[in-house]
DSSP file (Angstrom, degrees, kcal/mol; ACC not computed):
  #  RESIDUE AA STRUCTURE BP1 BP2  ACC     N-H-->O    O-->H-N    N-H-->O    O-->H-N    TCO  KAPPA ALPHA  PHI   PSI    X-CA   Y-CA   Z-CA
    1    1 A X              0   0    0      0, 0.0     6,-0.2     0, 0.0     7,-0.2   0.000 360.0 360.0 360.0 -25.6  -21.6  -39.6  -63.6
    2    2 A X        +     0   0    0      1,-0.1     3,-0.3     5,-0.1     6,-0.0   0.982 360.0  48.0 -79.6 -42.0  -24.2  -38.2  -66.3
    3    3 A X  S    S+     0   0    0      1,-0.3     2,-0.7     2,-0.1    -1,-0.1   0.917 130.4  16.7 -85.4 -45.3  -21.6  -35.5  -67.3
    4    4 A X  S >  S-     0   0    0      1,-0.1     3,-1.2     2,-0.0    -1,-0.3  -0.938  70.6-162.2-126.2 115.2  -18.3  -38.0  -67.7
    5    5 A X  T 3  S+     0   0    0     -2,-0.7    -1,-0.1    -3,-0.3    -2,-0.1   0.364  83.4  71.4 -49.9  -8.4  -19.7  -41.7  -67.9
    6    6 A X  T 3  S+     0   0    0      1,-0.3     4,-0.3     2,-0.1    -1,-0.2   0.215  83.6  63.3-102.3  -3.4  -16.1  -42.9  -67.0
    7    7 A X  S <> S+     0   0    0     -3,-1.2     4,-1.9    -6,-0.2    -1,-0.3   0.691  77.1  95.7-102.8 -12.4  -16.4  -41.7  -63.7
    8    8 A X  H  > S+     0   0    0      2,-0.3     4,-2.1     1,-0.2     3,-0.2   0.817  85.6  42.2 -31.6 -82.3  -19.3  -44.3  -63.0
    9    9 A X  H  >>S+     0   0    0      1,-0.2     4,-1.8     2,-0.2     5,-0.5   0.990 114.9  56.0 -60.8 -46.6  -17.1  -47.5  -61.4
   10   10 A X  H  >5S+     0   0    0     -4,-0.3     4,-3.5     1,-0.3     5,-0.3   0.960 104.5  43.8 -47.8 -46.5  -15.2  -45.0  -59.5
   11   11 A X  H  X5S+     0   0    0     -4,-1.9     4,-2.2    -3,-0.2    -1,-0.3   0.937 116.2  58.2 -75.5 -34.7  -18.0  -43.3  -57.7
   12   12 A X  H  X5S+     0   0    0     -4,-2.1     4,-1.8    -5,-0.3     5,-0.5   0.999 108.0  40.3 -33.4 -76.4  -19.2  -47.1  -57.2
   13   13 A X  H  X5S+     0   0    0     -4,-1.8     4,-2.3     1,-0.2    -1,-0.2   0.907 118.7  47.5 -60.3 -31.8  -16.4  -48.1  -55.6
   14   14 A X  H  X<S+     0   0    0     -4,-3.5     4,-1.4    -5,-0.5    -2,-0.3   0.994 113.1  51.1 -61.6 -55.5  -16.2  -44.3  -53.3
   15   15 A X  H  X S+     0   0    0     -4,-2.2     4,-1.3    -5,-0.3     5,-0.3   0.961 111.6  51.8 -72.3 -69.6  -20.1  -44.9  -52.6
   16   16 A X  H >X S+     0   0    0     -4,-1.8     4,-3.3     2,-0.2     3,-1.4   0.817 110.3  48.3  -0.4 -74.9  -18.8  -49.0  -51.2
   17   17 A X  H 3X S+     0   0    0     -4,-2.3     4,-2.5    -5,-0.5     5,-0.5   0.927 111.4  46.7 -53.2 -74.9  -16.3  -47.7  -49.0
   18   18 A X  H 3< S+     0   0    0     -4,-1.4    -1,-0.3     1,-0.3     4,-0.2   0.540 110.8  49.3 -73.3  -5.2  -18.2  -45.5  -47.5
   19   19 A X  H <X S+     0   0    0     -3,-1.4     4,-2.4    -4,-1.3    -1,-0.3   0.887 113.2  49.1 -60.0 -48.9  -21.1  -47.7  -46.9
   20   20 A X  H  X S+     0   0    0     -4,-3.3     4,-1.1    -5,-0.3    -2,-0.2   0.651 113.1  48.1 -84.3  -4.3  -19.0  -50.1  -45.5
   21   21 A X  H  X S+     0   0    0     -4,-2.5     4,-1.9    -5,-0.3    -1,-0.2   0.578 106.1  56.3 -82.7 -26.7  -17.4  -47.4  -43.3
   22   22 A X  H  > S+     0   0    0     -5,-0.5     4,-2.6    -4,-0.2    -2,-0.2   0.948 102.0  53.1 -73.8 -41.6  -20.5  -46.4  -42.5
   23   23 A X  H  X S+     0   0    0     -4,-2.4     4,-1.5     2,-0.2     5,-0.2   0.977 108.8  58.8 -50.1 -61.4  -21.5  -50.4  -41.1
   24   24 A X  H >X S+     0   0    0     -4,-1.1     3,-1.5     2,-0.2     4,-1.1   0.817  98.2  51.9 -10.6 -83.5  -18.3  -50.1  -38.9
   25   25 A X  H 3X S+     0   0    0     -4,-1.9     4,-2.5     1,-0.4     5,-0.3   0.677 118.8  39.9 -54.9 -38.2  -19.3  -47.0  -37.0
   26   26 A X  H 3X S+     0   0    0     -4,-2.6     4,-1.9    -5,-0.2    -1,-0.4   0.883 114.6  46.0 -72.9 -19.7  -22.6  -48.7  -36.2
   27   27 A X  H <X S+     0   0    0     -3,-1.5     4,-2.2    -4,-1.5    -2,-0.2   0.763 116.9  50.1 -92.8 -22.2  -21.5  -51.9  -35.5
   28   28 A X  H  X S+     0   0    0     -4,-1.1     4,-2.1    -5,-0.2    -2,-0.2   0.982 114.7  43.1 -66.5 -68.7  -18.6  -50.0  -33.3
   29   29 A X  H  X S+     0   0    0     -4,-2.5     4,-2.7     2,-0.2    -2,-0.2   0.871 117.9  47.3 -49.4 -42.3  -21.1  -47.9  -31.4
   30   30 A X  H  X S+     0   0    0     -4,-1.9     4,-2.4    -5,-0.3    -1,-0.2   0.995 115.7  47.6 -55.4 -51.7  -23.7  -51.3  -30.9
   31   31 A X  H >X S+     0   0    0     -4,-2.2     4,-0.6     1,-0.2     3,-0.5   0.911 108.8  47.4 -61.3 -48.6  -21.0  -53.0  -29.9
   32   32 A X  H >X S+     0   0    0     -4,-2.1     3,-1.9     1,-0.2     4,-1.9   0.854 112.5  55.9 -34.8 -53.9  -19.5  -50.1  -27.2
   33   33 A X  H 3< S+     0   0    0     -4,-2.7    -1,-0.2     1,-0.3    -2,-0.2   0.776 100.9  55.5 -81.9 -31.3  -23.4  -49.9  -25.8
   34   34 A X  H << S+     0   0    0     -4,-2.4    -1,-0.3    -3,-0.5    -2,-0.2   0.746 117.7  40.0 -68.6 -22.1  -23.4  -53.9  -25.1
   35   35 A X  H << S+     0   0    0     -3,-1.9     2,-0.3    -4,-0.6    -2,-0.2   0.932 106.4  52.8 -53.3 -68.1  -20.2  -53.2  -22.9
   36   36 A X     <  -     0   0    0     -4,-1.9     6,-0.1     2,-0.2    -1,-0.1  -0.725  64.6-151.7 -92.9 124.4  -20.4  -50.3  -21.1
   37   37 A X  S    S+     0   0    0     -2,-0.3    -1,-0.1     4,-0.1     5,-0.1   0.982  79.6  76.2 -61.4 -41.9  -23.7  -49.6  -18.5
   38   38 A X  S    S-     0   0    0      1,-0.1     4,-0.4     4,-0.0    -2,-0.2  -0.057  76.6-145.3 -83.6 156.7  -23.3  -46.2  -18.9
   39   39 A X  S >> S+     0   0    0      2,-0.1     3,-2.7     3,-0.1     4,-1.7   0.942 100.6  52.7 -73.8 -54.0  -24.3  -44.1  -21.7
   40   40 A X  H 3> S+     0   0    0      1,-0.3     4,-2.6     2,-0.2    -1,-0.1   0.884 113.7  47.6 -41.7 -55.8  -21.1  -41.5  -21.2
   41   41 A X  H 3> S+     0   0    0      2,-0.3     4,-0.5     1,-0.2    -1,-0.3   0.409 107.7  45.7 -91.4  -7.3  -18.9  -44.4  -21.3
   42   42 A X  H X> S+     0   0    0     -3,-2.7     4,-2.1    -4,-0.4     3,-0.8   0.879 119.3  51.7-100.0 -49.2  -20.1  -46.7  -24.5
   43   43 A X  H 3X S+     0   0    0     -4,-1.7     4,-3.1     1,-0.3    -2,-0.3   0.777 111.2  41.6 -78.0 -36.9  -20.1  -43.1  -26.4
   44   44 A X  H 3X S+     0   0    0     -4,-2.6     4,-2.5    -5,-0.4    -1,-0.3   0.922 113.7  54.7 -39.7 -54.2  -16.7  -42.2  -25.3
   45   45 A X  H <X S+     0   0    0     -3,-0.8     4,-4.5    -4,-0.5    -2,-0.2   0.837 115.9  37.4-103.2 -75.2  -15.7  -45.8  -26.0
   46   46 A X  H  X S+     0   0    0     -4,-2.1     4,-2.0     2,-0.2    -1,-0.3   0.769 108.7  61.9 -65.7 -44.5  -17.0  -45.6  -29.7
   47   47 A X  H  X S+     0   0    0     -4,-3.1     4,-8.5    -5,-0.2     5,-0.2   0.945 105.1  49.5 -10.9 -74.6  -15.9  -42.2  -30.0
   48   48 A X  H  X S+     0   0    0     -4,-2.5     4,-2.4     1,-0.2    -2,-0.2   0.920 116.3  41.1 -40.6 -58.9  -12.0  -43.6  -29.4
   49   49 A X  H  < S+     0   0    0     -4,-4.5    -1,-0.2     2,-0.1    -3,-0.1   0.930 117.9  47.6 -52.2 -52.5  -12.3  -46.2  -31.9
   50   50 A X  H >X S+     0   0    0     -4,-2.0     4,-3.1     1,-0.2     3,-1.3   0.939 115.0  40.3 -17.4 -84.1  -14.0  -44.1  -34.1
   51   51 A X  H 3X>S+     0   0    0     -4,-8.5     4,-3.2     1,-0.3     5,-1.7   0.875 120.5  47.8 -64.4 -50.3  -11.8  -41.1  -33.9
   52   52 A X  H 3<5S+     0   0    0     -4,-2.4    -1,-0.3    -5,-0.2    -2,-0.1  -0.163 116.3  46.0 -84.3  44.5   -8.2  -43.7  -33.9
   53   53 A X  H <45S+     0   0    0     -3,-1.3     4,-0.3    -2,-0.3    -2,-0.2   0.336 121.3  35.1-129.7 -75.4   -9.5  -45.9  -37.0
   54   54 A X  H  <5S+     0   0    0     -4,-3.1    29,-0.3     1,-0.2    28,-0.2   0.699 132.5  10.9 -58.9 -44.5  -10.5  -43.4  -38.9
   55   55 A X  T >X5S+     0   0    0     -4,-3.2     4,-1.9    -5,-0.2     3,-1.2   0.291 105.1  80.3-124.6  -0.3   -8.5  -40.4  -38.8
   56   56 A X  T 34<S+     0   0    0     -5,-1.7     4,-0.5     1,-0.3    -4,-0.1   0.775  96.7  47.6 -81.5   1.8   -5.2  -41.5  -36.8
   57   57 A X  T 34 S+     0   0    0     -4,-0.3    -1,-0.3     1,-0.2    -2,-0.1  -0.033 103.8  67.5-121.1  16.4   -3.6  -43.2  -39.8
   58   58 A X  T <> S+     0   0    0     -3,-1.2     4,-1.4     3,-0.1    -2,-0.2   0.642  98.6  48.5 -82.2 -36.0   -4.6  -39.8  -41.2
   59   59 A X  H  X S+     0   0    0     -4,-1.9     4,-0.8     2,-0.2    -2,-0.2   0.901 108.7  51.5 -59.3 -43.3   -2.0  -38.3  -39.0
   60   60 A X  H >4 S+     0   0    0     -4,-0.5     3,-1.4     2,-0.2     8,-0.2   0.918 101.6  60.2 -49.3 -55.0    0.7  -40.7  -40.0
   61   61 A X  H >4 S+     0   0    0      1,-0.2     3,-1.7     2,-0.2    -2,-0.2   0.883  97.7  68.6 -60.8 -26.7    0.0  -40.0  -43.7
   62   62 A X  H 3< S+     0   0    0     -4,-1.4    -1,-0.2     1,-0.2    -2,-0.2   0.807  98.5  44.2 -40.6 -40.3    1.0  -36.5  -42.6
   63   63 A X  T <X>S+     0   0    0     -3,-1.4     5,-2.6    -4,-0.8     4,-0.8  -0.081  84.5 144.7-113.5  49.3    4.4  -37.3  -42.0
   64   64 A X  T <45 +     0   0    0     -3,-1.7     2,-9.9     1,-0.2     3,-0.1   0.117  68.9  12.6 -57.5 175.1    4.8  -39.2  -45.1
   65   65 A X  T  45S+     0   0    0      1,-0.2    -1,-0.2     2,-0.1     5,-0.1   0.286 121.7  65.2  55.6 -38.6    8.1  -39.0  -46.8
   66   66 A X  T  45S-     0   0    0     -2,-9.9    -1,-0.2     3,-0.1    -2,-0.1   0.940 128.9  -5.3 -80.6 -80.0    9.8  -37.4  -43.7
   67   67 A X  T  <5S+     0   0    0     -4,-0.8     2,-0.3    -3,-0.1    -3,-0.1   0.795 132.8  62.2 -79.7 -31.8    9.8  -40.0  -40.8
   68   68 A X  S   <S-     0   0    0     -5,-2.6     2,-0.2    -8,-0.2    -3,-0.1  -0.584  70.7-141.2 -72.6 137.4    7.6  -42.5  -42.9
   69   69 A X     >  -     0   0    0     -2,-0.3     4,-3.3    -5,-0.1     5,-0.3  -0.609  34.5 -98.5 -96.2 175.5    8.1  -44.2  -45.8
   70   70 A X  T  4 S+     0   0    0     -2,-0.2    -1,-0.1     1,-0.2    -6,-0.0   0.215 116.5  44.1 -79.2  12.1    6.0  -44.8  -48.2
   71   71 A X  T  > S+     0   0    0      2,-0.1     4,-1.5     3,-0.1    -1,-0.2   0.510 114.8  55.1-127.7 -38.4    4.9  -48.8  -47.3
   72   72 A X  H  > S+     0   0    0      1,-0.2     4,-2.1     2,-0.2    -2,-0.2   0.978 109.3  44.1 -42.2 -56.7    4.5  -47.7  -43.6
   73   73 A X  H  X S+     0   0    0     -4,-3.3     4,-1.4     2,-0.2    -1,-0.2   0.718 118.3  46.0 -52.7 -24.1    2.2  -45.0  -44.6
   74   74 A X  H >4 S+     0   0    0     -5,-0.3     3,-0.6     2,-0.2    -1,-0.2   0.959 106.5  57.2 -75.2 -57.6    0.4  -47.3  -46.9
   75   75 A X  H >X S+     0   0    0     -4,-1.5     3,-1.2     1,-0.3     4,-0.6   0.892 111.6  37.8 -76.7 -44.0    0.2  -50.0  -44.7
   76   76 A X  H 3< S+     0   0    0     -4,-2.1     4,-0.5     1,-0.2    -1,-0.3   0.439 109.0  60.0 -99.1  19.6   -1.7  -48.1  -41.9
   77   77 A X  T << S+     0   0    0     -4,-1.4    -1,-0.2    -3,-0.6    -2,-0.2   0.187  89.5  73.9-110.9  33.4   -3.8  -46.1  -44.2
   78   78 A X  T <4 S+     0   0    0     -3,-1.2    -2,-0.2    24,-0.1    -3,-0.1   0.887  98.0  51.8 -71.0 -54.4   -5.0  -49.9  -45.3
   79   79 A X  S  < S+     0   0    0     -4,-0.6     2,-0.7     1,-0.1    -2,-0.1   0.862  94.6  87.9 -51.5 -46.5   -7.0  -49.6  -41.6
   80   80 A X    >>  -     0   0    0     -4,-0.5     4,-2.2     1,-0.2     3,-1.3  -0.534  55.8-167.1 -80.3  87.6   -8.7  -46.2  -42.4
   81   81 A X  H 3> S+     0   0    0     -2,-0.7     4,-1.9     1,-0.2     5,-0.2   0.714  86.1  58.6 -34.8 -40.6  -12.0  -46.1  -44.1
   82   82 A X  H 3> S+     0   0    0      1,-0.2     4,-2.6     2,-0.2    -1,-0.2   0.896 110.0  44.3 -61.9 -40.7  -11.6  -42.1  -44.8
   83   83 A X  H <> S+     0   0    0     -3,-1.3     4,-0.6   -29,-0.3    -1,-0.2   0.882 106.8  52.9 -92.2 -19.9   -8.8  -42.6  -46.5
   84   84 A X  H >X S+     0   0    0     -4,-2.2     3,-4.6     2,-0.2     4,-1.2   0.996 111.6  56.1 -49.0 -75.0   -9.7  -45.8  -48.8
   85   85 A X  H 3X S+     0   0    0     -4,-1.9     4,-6.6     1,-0.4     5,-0.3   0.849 104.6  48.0 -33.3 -62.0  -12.5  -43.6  -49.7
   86   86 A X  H 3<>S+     0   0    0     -4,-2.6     5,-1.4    -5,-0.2    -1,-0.4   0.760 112.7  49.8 -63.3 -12.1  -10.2  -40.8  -50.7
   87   87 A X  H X<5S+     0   0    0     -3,-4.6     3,-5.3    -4,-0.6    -1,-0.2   0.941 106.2  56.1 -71.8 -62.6   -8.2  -43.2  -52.7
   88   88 A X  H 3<5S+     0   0    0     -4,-1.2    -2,-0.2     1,-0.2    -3,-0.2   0.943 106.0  46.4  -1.3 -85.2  -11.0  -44.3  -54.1
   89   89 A X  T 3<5S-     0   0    0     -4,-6.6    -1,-0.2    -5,-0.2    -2,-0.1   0.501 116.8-107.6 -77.6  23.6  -12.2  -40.9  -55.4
   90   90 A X  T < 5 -     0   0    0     -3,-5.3     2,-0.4    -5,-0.3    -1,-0.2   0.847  52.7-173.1  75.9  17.5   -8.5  -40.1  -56.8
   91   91 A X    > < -     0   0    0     -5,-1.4     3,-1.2    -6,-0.2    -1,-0.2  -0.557  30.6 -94.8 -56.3 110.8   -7.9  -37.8  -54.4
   92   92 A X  T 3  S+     0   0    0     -2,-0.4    -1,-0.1     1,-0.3    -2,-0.0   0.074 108.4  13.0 -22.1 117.9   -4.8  -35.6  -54.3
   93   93 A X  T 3  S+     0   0    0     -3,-0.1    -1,-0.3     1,-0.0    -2,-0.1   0.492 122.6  64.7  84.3  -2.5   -1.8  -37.2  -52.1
   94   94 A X    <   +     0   0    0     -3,-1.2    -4,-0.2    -4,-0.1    -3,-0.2   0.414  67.4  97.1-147.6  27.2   -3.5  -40.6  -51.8
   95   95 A X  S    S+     0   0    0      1,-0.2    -3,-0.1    -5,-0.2    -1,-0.1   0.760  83.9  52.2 -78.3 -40.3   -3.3  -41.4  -55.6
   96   96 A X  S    S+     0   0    0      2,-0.1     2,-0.2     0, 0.0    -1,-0.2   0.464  88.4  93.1 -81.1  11.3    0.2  -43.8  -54.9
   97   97 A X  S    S-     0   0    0    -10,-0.0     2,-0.6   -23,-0.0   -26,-0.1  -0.817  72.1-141.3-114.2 170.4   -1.1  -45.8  -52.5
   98   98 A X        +     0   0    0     -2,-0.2     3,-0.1     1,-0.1    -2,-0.1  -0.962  45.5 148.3-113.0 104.4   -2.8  -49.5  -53.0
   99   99 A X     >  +     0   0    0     -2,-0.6     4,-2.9     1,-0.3     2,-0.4   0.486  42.5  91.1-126.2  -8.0   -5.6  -48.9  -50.1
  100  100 A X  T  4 S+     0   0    0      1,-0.2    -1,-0.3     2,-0.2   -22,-0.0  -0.946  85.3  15.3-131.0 131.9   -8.5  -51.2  -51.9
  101  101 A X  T  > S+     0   0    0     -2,-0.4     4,-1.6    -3,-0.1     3,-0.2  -0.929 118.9  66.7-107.1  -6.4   -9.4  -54.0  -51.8
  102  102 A X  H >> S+     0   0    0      2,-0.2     4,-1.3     1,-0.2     3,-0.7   0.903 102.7  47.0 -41.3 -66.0   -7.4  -54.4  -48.7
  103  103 A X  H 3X S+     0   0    0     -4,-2.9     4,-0.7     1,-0.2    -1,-0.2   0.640 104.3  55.7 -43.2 -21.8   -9.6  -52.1  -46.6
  104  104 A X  H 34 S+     0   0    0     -5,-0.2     4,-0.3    -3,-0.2    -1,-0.2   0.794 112.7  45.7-105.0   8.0  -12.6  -53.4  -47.5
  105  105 A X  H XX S+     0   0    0     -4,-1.6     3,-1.4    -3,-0.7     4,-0.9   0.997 114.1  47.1   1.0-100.8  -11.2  -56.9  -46.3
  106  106 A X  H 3X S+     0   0    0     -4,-1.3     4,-3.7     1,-0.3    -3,-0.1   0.860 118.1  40.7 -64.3 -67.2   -9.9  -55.6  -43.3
  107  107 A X  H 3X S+     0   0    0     -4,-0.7     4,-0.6     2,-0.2    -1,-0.3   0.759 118.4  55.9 -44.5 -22.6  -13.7  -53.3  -42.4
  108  108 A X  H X> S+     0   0    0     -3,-1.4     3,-4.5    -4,-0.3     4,-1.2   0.923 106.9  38.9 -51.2 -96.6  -15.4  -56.3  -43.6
  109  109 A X  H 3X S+     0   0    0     -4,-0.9     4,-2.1     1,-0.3    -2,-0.2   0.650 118.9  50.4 -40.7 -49.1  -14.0  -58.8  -41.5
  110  110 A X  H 3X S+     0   0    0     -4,-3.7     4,-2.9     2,-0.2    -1,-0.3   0.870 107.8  49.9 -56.0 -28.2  -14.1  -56.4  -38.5
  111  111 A X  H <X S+     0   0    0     -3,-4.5     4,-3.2    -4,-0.6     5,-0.4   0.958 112.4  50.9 -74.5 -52.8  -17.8  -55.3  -38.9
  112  112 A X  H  X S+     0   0    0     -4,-1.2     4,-5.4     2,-0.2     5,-0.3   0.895 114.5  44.3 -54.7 -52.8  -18.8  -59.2  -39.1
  113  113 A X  H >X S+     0   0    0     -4,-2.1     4,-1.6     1,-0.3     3,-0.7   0.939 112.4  50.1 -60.1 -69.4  -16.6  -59.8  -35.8
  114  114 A X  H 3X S+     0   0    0     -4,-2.9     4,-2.7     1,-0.3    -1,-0.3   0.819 115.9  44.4 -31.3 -37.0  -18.2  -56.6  -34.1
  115  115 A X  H 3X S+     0   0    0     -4,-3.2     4,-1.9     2,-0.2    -1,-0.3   0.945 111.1  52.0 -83.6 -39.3  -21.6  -58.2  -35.2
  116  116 A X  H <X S+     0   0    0     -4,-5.4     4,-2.3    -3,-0.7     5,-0.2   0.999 111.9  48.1 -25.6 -82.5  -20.4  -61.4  -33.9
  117  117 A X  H >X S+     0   0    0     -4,-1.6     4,-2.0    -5,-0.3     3,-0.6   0.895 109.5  53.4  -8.8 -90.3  -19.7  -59.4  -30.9
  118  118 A X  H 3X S+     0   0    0     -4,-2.7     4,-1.5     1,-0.3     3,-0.4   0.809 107.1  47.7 -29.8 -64.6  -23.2  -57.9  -30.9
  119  119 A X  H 3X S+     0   0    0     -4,-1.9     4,-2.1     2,-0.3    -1,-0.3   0.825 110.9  47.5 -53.8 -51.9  -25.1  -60.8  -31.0
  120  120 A X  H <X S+     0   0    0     -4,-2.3     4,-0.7    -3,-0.6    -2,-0.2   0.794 111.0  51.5 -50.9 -43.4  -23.4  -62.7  -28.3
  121  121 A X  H  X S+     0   0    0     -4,-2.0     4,-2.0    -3,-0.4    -2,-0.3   0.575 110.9  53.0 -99.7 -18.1  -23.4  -59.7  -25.9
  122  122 A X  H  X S+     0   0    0     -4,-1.5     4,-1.2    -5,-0.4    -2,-0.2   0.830 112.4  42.5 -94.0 -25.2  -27.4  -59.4  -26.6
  123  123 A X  H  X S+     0   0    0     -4,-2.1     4,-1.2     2,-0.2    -2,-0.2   0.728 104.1  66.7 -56.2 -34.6  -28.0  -62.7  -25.8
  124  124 A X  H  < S+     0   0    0     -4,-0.7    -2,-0.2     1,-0.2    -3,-0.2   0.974 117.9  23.2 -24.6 -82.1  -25.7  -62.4  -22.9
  125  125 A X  H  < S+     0   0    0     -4,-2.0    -2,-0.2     1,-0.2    -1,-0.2   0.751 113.6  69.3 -88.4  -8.1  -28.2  -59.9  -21.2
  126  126 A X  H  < S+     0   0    0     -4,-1.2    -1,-0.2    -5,-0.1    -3,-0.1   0.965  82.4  80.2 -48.1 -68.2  -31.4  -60.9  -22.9
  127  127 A X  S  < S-     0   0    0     -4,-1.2    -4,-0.0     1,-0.1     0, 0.0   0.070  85.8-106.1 -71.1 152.2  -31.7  -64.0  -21.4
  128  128 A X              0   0    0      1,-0.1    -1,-0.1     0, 0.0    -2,-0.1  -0.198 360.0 360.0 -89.8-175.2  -33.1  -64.5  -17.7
  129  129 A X              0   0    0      0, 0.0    -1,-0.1     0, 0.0    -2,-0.1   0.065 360.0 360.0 -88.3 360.0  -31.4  -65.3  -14.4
């Protein structure tokens, strides 16, 4: 940002995303551990989500152009925090797509439910019998 000044809002909006990707993954993982008794099973859990949020509408974008079109592809790498980001930062191959402000909608509105979530399920067991 000191060396081109123009890059400024951009690295803003890349540093955003990935905060607000970053809120998810905890608020996914909090939420998995209020589910599941076991440890193996919240961290698989949160894993799953993880792993199919983030990078499984990276797999799709793989097969742009061939089986996808280009508004399918679009449309599920709306879900995918990794790849907002990389739109964001102007990233080669993810320069055509519209991926913000939509994602950070959609990751909003999900972290608030997961914390919805969270809250409910810790009052749930907090309270005595």
């Amino acid at each position: 940002m000191i060396v081109n000044p123009t890059l400024v809002v951009q690295v803003q909006r890349v540093v955003f995303t990935l905060l607000l990707a970053a809120t998810f993954a905890v608020l996914v993982s909090a939420a998995a551990s209020t589910l599941f008794r076991s440890t193996a099973a919240a961290t698989t859990a949160s894993y799953s989500v993880l792993l199919s949020v983030c990078v499984g509408p990276l797999v799709i974008w793989l097969g742009r152009g061939a089986p996808f079109g280009q508004q399918a592809v679009e449309t599920v790498l709306t879900c995918s925090p990794v790849a907002a980001a990389l739109n964001a930062a102007d990233f080669p191959g993810f320069t055509s797509y519209t991926l913000l402000p939509g994602n950070w909608w959609l990751i909003g509105f999900a972290s608030l439910a997961l914390f919805g979530l969270v809250t409910v399920r810790t009052w749930q067991l907090c309270r005595p019998e």
